[in-house]
N, C-alpha and C positions, 0 to 999 in steps of 0.2 A: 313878420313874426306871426301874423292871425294864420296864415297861409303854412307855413311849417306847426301851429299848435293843429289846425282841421288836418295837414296830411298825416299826423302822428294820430291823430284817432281814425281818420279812414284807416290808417295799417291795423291799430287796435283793434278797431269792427271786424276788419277782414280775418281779424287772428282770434278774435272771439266765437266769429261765425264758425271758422273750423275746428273748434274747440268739442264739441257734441261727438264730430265723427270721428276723432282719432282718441277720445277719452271713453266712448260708448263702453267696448271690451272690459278699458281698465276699472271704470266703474262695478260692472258687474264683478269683476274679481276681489275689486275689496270690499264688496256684500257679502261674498260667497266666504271670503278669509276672514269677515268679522262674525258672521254665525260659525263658522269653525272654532275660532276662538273662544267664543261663549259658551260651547259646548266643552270646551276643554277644561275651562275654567268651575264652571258648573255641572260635572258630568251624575249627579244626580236628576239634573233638570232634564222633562222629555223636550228632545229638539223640534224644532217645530218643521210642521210638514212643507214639501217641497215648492205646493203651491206659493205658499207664504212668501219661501224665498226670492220666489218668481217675480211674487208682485210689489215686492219691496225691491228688489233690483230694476221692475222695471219704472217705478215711484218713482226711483233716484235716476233713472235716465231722462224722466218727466222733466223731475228737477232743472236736470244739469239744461235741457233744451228752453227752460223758462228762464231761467239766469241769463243764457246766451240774448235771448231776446232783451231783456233789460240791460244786460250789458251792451248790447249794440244800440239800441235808443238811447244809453246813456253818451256814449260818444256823439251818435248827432247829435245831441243837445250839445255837448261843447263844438262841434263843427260849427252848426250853427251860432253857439257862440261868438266864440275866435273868429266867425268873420263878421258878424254885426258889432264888434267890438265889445259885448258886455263886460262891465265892470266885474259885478259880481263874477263872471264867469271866469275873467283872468285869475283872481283868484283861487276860486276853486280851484281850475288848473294847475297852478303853482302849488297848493300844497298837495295834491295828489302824486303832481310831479317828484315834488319834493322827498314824501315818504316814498313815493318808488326807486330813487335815488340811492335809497340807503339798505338795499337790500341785496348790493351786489355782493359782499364779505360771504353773508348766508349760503349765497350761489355758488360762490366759489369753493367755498365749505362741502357745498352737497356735492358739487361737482369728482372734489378730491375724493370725497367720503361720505356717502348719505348713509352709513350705519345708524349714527345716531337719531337723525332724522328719522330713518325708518321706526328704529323703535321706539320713538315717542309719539308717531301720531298709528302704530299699527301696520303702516302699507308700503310699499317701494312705491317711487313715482321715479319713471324715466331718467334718462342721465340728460338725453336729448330737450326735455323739456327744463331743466336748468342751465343748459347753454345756452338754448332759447331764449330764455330769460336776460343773459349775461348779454349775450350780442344786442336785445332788445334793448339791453339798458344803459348803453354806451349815447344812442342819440336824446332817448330819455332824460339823462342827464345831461347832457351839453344843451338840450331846450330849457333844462331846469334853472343851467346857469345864465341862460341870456335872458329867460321871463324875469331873472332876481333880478342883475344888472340893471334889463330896464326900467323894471319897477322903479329902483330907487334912482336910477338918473334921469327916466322920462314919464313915470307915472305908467298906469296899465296900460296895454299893448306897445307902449311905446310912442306915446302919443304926447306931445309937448305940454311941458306942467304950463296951467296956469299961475300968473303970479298974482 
């Protein structure tokens, strides 16, 4: 089990890592679509100049590259975990697992039809990165069921209860 929770976050890491390079564009696009929008909405207001837009788009790629990095030290930490056996750490994992779990409906949702999605956060996001999702979430969830199971029949990692 410690060995399938670390090789489920090396994939995580690996797929966090490439997160920056294939989001970089779309970033800047919903920069560029959400000053459009506020000039639409506010078309009294002067729009603000180009530089601006520049450095707030390029802000949000800042962002997106510092997230990746916490996102991937956050996995080694459960790597690390998962194979020193931390308690605490099985846990954690389990409810992360947990709530990742239940976000397949959503997926399949945007999958058929991200209209609605679209319009409530603003932006289209890929169809590709919601299948992504979906195929991600199938092993996702089948670690989710065997961390419960063994929880409650052998204590965390699966490690025989004391009595």
């Amino acid at each position: 089990m410690q060995y399938a929770v670390a090789g489920w976050y090396a994939i995580s890491a690996v797929y966090t890592m490439t997160l920056p390079f294939w989001m970089g564009g779309m970033m800047s696009t919903i920069m560029t679509q959400s000053f459009q929008r506020q000039e639409q909405l506010n078309p009294n207001v002067t729009p603000p100049p180009p530089e601006f837009i520049q450095a707030m788009t390029t802000f949000m790629n800042g962002v997106l590259w510092v997230s990746t990095l916490v996102g991937v030290a956050i996995c080694a930490l459960f790597i690390v975990g998962a194979l020193k056996r931390w308690r605490w750490a099985f846990y954690v994992v389990l409810v992360l697992l947990g709530l990742g779990s239940i976000t397949a409906p959503l997926n399949l949702i945007n999958i058929v039809d991200s209209r609605a999605y679209d319009a409530a956060v603003g932006f289209s996001l890929p169809t590709g990165l919601y299948v992504t999702s979906l195929i991600l979430w199938i092993p996702g969830a089948a670690l989710f069921v065997w961390m419960l199971v063994a929880a409650i029949k052998r204590g965390p990692w699966a490690m025989t209860r004391v009595s």
